[in-house]
PyMOL Python script that loads the backbone (N, CA, C, O; Angstrom):
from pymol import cmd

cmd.read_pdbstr("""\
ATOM      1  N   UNK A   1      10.739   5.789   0.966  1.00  0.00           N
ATOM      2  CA  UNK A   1      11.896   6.356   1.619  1.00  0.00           C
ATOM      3  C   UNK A   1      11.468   7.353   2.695  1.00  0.00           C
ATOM      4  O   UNK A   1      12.146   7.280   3.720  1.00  0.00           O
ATOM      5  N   UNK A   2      10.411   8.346   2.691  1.00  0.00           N
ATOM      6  CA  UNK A   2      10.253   8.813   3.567  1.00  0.00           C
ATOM      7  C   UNK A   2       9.445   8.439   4.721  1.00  0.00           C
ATOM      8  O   UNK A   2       9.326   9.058   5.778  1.00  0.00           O
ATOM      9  N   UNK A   3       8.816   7.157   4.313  1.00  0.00           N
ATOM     10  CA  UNK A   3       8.276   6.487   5.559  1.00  0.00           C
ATOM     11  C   UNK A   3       9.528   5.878   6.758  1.00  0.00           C
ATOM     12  O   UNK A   3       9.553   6.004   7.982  1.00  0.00           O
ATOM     13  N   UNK A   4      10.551   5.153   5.759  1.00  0.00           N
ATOM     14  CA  UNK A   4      11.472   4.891   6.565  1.00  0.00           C
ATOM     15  C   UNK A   4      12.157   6.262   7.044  1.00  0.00           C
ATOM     16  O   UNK A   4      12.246   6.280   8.272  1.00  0.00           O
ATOM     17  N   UNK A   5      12.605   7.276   6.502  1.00  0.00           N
ATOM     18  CA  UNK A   5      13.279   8.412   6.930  1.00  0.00           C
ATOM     19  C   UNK A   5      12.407   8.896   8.582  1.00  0.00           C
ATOM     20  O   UNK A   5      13.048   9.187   9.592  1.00  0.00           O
ATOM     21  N   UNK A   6      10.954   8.884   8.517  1.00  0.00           N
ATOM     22  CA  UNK A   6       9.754   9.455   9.701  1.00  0.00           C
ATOM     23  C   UNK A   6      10.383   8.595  10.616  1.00  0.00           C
ATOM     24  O   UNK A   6      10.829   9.110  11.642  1.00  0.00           O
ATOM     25  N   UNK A   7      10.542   7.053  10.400  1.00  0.00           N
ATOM     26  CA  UNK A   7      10.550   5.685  11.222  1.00  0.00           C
ATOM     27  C   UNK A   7      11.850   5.815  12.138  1.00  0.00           C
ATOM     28  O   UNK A   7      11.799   5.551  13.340  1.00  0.00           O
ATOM     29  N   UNK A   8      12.972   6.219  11.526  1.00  0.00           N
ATOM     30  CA  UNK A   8      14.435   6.457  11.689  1.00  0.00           C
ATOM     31  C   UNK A   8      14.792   7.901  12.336  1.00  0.00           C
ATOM     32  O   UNK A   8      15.950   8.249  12.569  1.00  0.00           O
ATOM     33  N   UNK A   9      13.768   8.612  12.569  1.00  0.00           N
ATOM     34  CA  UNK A   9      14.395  10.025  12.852  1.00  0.00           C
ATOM     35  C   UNK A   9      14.214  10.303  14.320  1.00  0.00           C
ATOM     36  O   UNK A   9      13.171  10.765  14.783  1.00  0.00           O
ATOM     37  N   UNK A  10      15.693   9.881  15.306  1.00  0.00           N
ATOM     38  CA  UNK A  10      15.392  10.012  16.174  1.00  0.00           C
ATOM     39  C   UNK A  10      16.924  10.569  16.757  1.00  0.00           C
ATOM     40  O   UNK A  10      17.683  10.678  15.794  1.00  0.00           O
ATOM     41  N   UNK A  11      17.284  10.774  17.453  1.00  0.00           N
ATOM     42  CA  UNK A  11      18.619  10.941  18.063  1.00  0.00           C
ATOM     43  C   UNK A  11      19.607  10.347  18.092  1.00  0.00           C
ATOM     44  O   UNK A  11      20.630  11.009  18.264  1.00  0.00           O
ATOM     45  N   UNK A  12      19.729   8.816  17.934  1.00  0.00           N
ATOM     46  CA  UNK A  12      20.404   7.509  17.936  1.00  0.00           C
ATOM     47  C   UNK A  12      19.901   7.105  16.803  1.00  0.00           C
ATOM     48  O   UNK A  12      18.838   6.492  16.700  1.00  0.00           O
ATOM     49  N   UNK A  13      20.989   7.579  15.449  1.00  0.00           N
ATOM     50  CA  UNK A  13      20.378   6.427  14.012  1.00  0.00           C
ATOM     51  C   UNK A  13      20.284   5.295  14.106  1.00  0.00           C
ATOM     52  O   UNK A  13      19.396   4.801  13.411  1.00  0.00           O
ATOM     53  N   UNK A  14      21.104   4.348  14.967  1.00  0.00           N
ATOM     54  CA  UNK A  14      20.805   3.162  14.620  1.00  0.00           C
ATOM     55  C   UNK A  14      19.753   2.525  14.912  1.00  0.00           C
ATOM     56  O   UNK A  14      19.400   1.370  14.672  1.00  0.00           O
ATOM     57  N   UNK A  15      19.082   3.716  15.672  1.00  0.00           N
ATOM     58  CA  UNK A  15      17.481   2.839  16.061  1.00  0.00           C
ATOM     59  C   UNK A  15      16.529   3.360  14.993  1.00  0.00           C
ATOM     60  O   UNK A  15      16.283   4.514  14.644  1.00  0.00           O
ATOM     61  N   UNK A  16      15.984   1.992  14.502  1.00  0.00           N
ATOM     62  CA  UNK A  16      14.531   2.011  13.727  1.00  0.00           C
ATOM     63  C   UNK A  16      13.703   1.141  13.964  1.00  0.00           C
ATOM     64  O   UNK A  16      13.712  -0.089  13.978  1.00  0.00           O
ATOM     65  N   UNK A  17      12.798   2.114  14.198  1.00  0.00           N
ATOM     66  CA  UNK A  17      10.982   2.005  14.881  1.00  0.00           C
ATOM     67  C   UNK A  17      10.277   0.930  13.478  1.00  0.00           C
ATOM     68  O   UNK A  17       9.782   1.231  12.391  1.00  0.00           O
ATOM     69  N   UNK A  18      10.495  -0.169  14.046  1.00  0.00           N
ATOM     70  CA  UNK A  18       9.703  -0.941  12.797  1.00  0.00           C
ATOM     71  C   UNK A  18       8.265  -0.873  13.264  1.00  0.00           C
ATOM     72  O   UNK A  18       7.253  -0.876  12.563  1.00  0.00           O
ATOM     73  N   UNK A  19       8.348  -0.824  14.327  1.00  0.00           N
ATOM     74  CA  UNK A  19       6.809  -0.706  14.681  1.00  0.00           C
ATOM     75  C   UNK A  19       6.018   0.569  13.874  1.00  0.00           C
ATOM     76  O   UNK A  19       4.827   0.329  13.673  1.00  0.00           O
ATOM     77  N   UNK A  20       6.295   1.324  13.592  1.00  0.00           N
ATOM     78  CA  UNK A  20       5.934   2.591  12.969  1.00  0.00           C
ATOM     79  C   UNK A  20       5.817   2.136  11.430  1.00  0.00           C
ATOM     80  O   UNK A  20       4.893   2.431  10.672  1.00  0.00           O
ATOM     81  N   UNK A  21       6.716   1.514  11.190  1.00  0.00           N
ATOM     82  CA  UNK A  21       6.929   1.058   9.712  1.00  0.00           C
ATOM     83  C   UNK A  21       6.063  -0.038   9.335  1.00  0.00           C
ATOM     84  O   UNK A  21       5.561   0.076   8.216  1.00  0.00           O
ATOM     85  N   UNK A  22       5.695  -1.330  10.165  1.00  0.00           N
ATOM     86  CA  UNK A  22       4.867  -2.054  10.096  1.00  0.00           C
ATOM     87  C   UNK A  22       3.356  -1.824   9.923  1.00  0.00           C
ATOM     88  O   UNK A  22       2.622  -2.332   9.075  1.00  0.00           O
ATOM     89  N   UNK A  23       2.896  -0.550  11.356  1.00  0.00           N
ATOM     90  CA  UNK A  23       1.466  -0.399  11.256  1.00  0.00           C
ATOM     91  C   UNK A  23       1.209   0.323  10.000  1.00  0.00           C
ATOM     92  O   UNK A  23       0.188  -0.059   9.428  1.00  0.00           O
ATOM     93  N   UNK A  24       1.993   1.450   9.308  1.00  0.00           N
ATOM     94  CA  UNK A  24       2.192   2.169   8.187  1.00  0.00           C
ATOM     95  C   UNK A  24       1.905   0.932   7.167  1.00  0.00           C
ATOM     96  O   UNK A  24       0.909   1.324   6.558  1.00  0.00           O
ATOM     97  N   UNK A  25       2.177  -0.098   6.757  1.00  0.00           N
ATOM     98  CA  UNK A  25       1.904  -0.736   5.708  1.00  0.00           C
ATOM     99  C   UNK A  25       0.995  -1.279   5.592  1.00  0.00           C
ATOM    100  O   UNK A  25       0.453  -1.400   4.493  1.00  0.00           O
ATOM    101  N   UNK A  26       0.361  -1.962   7.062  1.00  0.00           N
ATOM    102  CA  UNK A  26      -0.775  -2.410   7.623  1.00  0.00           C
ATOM    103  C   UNK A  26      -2.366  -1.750   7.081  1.00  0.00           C
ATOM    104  O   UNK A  26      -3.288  -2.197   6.399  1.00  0.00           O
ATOM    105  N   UNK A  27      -2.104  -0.499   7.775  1.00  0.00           N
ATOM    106  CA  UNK A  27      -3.265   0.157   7.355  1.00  0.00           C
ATOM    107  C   UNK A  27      -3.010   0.544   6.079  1.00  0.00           C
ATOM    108  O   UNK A  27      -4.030   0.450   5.397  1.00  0.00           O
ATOM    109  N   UNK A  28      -1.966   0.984   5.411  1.00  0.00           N
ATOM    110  CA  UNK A  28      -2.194   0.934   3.937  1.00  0.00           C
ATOM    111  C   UNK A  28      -2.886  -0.061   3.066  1.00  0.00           C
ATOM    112  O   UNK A  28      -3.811   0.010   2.256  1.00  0.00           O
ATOM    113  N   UNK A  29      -2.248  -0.852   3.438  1.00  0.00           N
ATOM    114  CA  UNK A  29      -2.512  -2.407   2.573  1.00  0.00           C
ATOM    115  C   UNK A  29      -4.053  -2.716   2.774  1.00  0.00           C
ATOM    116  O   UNK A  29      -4.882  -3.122   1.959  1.00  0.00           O
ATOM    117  N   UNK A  30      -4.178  -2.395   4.121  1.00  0.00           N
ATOM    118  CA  UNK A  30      -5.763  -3.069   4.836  1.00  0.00           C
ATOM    119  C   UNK A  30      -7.063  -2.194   3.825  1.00  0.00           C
ATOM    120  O   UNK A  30      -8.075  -2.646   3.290  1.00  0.00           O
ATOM    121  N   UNK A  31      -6.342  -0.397   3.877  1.00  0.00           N
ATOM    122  CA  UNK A  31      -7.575   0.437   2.994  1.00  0.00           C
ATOM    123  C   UNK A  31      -7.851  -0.313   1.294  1.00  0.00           C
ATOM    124  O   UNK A  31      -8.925  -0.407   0.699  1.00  0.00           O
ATOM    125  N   UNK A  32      -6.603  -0.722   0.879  1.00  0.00           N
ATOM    126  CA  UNK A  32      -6.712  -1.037  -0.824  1.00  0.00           C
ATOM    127  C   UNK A  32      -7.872  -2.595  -0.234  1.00  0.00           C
ATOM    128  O   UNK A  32      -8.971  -2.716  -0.776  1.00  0.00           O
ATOM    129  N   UNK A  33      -7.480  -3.490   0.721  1.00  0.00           N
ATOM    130  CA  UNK A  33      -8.379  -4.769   0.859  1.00  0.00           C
ATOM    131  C   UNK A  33      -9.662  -4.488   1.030  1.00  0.00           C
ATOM    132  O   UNK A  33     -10.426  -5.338   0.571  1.00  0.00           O
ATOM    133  N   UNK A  34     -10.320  -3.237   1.729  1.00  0.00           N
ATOM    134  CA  UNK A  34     -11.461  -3.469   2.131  1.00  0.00           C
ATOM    135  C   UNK A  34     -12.035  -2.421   0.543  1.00  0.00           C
ATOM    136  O   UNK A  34     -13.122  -2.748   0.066  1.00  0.00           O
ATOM    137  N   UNK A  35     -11.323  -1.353  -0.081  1.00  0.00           N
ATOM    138  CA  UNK A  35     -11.693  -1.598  -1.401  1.00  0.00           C
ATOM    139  C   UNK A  35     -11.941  -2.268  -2.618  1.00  0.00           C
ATOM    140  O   UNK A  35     -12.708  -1.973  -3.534  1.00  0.00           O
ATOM    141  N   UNK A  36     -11.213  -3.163  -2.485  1.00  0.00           N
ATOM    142  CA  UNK A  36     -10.954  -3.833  -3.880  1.00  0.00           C
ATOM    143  C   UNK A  36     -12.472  -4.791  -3.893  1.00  0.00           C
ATOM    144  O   UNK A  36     -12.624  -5.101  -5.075  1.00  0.00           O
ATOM    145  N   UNK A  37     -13.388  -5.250  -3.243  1.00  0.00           N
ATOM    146  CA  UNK A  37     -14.245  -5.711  -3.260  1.00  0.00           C
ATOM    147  C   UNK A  37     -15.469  -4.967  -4.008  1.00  0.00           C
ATOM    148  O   UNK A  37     -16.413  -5.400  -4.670  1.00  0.00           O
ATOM    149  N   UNK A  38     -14.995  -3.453  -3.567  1.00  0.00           N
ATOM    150  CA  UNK A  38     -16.185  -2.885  -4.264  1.00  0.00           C
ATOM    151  C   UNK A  38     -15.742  -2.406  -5.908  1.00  0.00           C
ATOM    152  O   UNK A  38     -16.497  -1.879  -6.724  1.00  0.00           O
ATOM    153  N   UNK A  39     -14.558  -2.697  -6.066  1.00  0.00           N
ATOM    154  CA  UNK A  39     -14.598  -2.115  -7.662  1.00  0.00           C
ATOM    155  C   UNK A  39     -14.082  -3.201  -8.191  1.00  0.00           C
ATOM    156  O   UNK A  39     -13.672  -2.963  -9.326  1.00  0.00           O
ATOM    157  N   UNK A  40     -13.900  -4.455  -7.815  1.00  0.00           N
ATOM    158  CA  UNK A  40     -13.464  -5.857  -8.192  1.00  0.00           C
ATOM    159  C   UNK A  40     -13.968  -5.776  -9.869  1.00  0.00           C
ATOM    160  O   UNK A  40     -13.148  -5.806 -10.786  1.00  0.00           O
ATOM    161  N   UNK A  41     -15.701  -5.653 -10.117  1.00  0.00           N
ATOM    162  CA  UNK A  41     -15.908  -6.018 -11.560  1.00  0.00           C
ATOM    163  C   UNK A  41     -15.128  -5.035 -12.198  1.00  0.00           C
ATOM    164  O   UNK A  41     -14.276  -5.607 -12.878  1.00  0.00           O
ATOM    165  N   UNK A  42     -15.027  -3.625 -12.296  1.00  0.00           N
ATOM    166  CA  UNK A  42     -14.487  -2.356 -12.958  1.00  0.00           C
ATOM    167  C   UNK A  42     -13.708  -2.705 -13.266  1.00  0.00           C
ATOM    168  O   UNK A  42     -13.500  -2.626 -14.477  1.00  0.00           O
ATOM    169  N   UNK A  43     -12.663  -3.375 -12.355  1.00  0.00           N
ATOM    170  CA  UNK A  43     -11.414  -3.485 -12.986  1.00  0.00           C
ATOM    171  C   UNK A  43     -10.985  -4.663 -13.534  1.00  0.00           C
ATOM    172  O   UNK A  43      -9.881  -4.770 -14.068  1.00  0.00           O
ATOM    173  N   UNK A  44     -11.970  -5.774 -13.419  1.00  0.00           N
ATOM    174  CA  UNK A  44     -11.595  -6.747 -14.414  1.00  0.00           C
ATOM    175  C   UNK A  44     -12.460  -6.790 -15.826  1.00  0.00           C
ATOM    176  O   UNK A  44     -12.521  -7.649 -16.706  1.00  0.00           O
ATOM    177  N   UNK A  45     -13.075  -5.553 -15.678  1.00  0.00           N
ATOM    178  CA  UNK A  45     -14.192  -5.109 -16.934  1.00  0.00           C
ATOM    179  C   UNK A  45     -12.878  -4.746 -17.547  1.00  0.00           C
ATOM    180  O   UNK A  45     -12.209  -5.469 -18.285  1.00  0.00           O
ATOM    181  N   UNK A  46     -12.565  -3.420 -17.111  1.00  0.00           N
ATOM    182  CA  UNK A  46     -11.176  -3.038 -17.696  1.00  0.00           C
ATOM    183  C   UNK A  46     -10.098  -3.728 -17.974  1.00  0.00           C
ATOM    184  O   UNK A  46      -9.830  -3.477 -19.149  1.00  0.00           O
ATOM    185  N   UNK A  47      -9.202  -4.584 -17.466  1.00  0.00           N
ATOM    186  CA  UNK A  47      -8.711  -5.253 -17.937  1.00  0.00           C
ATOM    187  C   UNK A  47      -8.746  -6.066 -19.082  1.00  0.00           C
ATOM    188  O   UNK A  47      -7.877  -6.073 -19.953  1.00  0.00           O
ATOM    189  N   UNK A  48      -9.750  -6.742 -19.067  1.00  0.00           N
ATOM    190  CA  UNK A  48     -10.103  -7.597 -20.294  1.00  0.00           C
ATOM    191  C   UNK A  48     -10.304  -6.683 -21.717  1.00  0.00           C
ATOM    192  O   UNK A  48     -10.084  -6.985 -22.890  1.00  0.00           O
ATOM    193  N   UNK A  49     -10.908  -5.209 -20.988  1.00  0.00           N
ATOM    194  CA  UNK A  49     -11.281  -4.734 -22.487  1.00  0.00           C
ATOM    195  C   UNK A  49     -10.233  -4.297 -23.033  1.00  0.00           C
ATOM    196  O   UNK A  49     -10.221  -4.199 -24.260  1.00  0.00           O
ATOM    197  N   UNK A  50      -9.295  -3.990 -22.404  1.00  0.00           N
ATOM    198  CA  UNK A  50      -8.065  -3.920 -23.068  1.00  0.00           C
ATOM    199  C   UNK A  50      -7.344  -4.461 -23.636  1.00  0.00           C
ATOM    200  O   UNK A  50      -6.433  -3.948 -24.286  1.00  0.00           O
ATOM    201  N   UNK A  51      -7.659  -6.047 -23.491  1.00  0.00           N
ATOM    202  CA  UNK A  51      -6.946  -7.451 -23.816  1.00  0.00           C
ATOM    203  C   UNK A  51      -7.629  -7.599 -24.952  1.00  0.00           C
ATOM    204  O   UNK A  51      -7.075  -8.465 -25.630  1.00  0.00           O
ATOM    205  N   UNK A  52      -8.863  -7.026 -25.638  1.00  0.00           N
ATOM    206  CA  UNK A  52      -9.517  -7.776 -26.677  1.00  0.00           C
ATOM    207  C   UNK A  52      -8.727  -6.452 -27.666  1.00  0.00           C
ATOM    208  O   UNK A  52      -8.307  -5.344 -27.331  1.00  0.00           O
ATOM    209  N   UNK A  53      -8.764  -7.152 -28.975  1.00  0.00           N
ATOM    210  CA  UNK A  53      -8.475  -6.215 -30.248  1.00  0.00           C
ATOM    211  C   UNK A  53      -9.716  -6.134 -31.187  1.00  0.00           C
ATOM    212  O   UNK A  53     -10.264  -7.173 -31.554  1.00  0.00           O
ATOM    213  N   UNK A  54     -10.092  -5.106 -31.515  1.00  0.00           N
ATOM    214  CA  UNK A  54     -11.063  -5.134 -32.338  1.00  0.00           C
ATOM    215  C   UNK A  54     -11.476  -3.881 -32.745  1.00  0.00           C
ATOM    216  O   UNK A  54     -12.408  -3.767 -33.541  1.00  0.00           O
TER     217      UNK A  54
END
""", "prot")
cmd.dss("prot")
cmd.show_as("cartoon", "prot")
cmd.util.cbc("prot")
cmd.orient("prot")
């Protein structure tokens, strides 16, 4: 909500800056992709060990 609220805050509400809103998810999304490679095993170590009972 407050990404859209930043995106929307301009003089004329009915204008919203998707462009603002787009690159915002972009580079979000892009930092978790170029992580997830490096902790890929951790977290399917974790996962699973949670799945076993014993």
């Amino acid at each position: 909500m407050a990404l859209y609220r930043f995106a929307s805050a301009s003089p004329d509400t009915s204008i919203v800056r998707w462009n603002l809103i787009f690159a915002h998810v972009v580079l979000t999304s892009l930092t978790l992709v170029i992580a997830y490679p490096f902790v890929q095993r951790r977290i399917v170590s974790g996962l699973s060990e949670g799945a076993i009972k014993g």
